[in-house]
C-alpha positions in Angstrom: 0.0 0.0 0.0 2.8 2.3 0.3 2.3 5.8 -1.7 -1.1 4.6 -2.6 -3.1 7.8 -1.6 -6.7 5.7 -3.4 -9.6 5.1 -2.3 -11.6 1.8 -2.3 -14.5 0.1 -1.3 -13.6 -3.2 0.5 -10.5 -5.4 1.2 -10.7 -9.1 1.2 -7.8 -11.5 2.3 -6.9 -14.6 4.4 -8.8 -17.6 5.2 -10.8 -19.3 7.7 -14.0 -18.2 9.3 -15.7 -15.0 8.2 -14.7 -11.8 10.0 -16.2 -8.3 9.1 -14.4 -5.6 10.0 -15.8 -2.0 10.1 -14.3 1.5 10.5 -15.3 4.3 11.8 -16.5 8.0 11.1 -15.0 9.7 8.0 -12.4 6.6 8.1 -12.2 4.0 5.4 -11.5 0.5 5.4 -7.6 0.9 5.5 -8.0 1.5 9.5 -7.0 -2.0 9.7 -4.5 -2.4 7.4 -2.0 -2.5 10.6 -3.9 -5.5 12.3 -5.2 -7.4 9.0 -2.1 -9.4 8.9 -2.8 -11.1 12.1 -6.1 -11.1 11.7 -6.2 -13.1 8.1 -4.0 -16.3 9.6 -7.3 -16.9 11.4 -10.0 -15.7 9.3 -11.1 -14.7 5.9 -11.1 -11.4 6.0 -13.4 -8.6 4.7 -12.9 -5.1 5.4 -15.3 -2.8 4.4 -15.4 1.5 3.3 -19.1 2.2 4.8 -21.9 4.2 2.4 -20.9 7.3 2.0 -17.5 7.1 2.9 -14.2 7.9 0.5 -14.1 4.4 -1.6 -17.6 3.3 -0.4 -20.7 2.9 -2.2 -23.0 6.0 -2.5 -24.9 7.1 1.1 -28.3 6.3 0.3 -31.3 9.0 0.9 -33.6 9.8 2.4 -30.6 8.8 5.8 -32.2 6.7 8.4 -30.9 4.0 11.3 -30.5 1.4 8.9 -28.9 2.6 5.9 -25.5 1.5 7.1 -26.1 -1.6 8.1 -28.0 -2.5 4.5 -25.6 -1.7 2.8 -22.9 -3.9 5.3 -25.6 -6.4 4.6 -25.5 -6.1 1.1 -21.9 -6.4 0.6 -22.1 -9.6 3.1 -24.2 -11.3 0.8 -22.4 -10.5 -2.2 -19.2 -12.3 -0.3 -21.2 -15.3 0.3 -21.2 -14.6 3.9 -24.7 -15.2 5.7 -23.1 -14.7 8.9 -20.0 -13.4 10.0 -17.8 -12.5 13.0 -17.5 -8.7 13.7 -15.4 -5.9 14.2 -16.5 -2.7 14.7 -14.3 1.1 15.8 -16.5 3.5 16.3 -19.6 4.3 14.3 -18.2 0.5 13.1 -19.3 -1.0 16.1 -22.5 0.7 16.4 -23.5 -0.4 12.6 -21.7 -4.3 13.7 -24.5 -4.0 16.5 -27.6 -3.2 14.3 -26.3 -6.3 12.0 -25.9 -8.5 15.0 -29.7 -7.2 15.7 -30.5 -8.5 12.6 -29.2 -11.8 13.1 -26.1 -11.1 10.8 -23.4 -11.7 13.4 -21.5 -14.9 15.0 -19.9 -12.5 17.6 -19.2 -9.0 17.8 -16.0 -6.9 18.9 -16.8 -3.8 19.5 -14.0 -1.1 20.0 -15.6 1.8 21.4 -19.0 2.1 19.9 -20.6 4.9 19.0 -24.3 6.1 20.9 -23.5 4.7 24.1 -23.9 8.1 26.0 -26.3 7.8 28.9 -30.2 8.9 29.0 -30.0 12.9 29.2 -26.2 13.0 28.9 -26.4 15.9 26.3 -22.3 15.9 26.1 -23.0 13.8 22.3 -24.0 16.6 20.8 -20.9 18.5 21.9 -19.2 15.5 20.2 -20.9 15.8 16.9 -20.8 19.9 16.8 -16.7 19.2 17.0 -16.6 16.5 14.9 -18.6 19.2 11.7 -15.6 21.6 13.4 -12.7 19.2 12.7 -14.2 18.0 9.2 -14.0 21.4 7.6 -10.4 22.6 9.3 -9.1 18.7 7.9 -10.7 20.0 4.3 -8.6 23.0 4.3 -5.4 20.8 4.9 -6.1 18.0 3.0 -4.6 18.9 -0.4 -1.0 19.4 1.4 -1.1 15.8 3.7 1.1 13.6 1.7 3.6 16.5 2.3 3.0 17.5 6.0 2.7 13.7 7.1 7.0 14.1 6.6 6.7 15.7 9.4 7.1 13.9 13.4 5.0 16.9 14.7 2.5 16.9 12.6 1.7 12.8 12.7 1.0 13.4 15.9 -1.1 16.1 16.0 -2.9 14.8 12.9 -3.6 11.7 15.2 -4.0 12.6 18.8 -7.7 12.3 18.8 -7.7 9.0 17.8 -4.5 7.5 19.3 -2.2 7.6 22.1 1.2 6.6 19.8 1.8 7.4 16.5 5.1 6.7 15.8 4.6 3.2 14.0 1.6 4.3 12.1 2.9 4.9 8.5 3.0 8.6 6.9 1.1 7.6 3.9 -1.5 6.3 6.1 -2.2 9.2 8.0 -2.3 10.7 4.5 -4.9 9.1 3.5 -7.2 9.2 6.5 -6.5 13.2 6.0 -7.7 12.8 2.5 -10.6 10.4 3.6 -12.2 12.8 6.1 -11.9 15.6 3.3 -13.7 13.0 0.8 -16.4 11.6 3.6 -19.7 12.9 1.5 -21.9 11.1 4.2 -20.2 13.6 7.6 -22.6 16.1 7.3 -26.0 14.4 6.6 -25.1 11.6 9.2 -24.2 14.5 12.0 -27.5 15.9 10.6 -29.7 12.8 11.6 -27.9 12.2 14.7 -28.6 15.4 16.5 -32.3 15.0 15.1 -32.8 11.1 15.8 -30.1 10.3 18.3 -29.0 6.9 18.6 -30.8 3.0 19.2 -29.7 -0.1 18.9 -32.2 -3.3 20.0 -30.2 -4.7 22.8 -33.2 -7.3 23.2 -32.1 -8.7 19.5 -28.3 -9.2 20.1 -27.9 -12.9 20.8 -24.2 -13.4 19.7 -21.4 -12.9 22.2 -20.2 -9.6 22.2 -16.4 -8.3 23.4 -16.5 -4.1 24.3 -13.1 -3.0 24.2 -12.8 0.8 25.6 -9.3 2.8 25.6 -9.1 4.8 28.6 -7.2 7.9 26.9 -10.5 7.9 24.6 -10.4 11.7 23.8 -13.1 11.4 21.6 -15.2 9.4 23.3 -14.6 9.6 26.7 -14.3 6.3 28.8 -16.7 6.2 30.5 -19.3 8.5 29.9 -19.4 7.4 26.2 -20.0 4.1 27.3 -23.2 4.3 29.9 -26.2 3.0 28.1 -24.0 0.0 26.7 -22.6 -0.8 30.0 -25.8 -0.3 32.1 -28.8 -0.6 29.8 -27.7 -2.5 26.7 -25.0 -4.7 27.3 -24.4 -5.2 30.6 -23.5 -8.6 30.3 -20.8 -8.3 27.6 -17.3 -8.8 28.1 -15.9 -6.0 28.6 -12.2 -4.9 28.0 -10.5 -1.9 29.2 -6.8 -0.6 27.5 -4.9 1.4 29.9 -3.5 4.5 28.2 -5.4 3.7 24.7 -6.9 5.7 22.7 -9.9 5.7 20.4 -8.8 3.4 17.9 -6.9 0.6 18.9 -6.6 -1.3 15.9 -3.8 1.6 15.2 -2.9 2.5 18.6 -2.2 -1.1 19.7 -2.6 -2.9 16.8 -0.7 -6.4 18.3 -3.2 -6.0 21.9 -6.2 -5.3 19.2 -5.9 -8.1 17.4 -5.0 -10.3 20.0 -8.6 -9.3 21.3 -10.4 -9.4 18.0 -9.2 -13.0 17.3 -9.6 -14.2 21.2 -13.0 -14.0 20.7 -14.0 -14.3 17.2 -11.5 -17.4 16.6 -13.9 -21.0 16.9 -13.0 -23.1 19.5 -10.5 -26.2 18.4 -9.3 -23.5 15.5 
C-alpha cells in the first residue's frame, strides 16, 4: 500500500471463518491495514469502506438508522457470507451492532461504539458539533497531507484524537485518512440525523457474544461517559475490555493488543 493515496471500497484476504471488520467515522477500510495481517492467519477477512465514505458505495437517501447496516448487509451477501464474526471502531461497532440485531453476526468486537452516551447525557452533541468543526479545518489541509505527514510533529497532531502513539503508524497512512475525512460525502448528513434522531440499537435482538473494548485515553469518546447506556442498559452482560492508556482506535494505537482481542473472541474453538 505504500504511496497509494486511493480510495476503495472493501478489502478481502486470508482464510478461515468469516470476519467483518468496520471502521469508523469519515475513516475507510484501511483502518485496519496495521492489524489485518494477524487477523487473516485466522479468518477470511473482509474489510469494508461504509456508504458514503471515500471508496464506499453511495450514502443512500432519504438517511435513516438502517442505511449503514443494509448496505454492510448487502456487501455480506455478495461475499457469500450469511453470517459473520465482527469488528467494529467507532460508528463500526455501532453499525456491527444493528447487523448482530438483525441476526447477521456470530460475535461482535466492538472497539468503542458509538451512541452509548447515557439517557439525558447531552455531552454527544458536543461531540458531533466538533466533529462538523474538525471535518471542515481537515478539508482545508487535506490537499497538502502527503507533504506534511513528513513531518514527526505533525503525525502526531494529525492523530491525537484517535490515538495515544503514532510513531509506528505509516506517513502515507495518515495521509490518506487526512484525504478520507476531506472526501467523507456522508459527515454532514449523518451529524445531521444524529442530532435530530439520536441513537438506538435493540439490545433485546443481540444474541451473539459480544467483546467491548474501551481505551481509557478515549479523547473522543470519553471512557466512561461514552459508554453508559452499553454498560448499564444495553450490554451489561458483555465482556468488557478496558486498555490502559489507549486511545480511540486501537486497531492503530495497539494494533498487536487489538488483534489479539479481535481474534480471542472471534476465533472458533478447536481452531
Amino acid at each position: 500500500m505504500a504511496g497509494d493515496l486511493s480510495f476503495t471500497p472493501a478489502h478481502r484476504g486470508g482464510s478461515g471463518s468469516p470476519l467483518v471488520c468496520l471502521h469508523g467515522f469519515t475513516d475507510t477500510w484501511r483502518t485496519w491495514e496495521l492489524v489485518l495481517p494477524a487477523l487473516e492467519r485466522h479468518h477470511d477477512v473482509l474489510a469494508l469502506t461504509l456508504a458514503g465514505h471515500a471508496g464506499g458505495p453511495p450514502l443512500p437517501r432519504p438517511v435513516s438508522h438502517a442505511l449503514l447496516a443494509d448496505a454492510v448487509e448487502r456487501a455480506m451477501d455478495a461475499a457469500g457470507f450469511a453470517t459473520a464474526s465482527i469488528a467494529g471502531n467507532s460508528l463500526g461497532g455501532y453499525v456491527a451492532l444493528h447487523l448482530a440485531a438483525r441476526g447477521r453476526a456470530d460475535a461482535i468486537v466492538a472497539l468503542a461504539p458509538a451512541g452509548g452516551w447515557a439517557v439525558g447525557d447531552e455531552t454527544w452533541r458536543t461531540t458531533l458539533t466538533s466533529q462538523m468543526q474538525m471535518i471542515e479545518q481537515v478539508k482545508r489541509i487535506a490537499p497538502q497531507a502527503p507533504a506534511l505527514v513528513r513531518s514527526a510533529r505533525f503525525r502526531r497532531s494529525a492523530t491525537h484524537v484517535i490515538v495515544e502513539h503514532s510513531d509506528h503508524i505509516p506517513p502515507e497512512l495518515i495521509a490518506h485518512q487526512l484525504l478520507g475525512v476531506a472526501r467523507c460525502d456522508a459527515a454532514l448528513p449523518l451529524i445531521d440525523f444524529a442530532l435530530r434522531e439520536g441513537y438506538a440499537i435493540e439490545a433485546e435482538k443481540v444474541t451473539c457474544p459480544v467483546r467491548i473494548v474501551w481505551g481509557t485515553r478515549d479523547r473522543l469518546l470519553p471512557w466512561p461517559a461514552a459508554a453508559a447506556r452499553y454498560r448499564h442498559d444495553w450490554l451489561p452482560r458483555a465482556d468488557w475490555i478496558e486498555l490502559d492508556g489507549v486511545g480511540h482506535c486501537p486497531q492503530l494505537d495497539v494494533p498487536l493488543e487489538a488483534a489479539q482481542l479481535i481474534v480471542g473472541f472471534t476465533v472458533p474453538r478447536g481452531h
